[in-house]
C-alpha positions in Angstrom: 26.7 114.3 144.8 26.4 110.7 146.1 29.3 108.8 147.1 29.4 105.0 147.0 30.6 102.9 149.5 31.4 98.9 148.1 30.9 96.5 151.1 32.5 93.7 148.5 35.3 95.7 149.1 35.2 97.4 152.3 34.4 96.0 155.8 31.7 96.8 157.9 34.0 98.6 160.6 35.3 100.7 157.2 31.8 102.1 156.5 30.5 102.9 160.0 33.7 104.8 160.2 33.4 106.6 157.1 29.4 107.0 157.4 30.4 108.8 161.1 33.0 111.0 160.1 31.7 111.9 157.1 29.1 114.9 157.9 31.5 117.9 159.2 30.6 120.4 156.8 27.0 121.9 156.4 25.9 120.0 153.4 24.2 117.0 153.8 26.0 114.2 152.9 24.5 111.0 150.5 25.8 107.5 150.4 25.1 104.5 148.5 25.8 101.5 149.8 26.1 98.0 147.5 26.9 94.1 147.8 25.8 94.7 151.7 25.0 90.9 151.1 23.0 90.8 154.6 25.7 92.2 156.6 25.3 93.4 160.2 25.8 96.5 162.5 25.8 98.5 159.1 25.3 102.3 159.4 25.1 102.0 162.8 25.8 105.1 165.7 25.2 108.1 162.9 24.8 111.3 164.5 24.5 113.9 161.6 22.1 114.7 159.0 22.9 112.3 156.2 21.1 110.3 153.6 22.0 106.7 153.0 20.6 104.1 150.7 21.2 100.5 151.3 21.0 98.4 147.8 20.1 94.9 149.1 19.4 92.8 151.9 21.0 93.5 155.6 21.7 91.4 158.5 21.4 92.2 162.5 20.8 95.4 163.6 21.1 97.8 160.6 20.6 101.6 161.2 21.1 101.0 165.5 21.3 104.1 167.7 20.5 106.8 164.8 20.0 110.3 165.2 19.1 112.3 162.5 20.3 110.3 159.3 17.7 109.2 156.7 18.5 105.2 156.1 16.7 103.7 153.3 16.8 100.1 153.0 16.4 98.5 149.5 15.7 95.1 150.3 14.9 93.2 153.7 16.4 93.9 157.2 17.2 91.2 159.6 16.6 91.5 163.7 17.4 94.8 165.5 16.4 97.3 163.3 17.0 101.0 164.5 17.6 99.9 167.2 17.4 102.5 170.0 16.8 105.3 167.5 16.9 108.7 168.6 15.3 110.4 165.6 15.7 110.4 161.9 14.2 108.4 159.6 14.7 104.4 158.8 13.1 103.0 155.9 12.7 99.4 154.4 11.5 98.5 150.7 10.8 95.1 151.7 9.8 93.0 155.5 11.7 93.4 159.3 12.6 90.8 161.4 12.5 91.0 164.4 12.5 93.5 167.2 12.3 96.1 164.6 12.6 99.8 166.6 13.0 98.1 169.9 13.7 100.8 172.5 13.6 103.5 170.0 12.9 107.2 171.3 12.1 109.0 168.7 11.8 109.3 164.6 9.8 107.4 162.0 10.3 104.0 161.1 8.4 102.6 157.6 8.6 99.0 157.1 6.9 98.6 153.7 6.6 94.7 154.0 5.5 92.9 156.9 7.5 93.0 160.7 7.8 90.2 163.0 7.4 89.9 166.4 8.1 92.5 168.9 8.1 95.6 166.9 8.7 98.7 168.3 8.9 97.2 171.5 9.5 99.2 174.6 8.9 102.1 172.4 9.4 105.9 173.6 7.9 108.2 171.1 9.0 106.7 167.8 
């Protein structure tokens, strides 16, 4: 069953919290996000498998420091995209800002519109 989390009204610091305490059974867990309105730092630090879908634009560094969650982003992502991602997967519907996947280490990143500079810079095996 998918759970959804309203950004409208719930804060940023609410959902990374939930997003990261949310996987301690075996079952993976889904998440909808909506009205993220470009927020930033959203699902940010997961470290479980999970699957998360983002319904609408994000700001700054959406989906940082990931390790095993799926992230789909319904819309466009702002600078800092995964961010030093460990593995998992980050997708976006639309284009990156960017620095999309800077320092990342490992996973897949799909970027379905265009990227902007520095993509994947200082990459290490994503």
């Amino acid at each position: 069953m998918t759970q959804v989390f309203d950004l409208a009204l719930h804060g940023t610091r609410e959902l990374n919290r939930t997003l990261q305490r949310a996987n301690g059974g075996s079952a993976i867990e889904q998440w909808r996000v909506i009205n993220p309105n470009g927020a930033h730092n959203l699902a940010v630090g997961l470290d479980a498998p999970s699957r998360i879908d983002i319904e609408g634009h994000v700001g700054y560094y959406c989906a940082g420091m990931n390790k095993y969650a799926h992230i789909t982003v319904h819309g466009n992502a702002g600078p800092g995209l995964a961010e030093n991602m460990m593995s998992g997967l980050v997708r976006v519907t639309g284009s990156a800002s960017q620095y999309a996947g800077a320092t990342a280490h490992g996973g897949l990143i799909v970027i379905e519109g265009d990227a902007n500079s520095r993509c994947v810079i200082s990459m290490k095996g994503v």
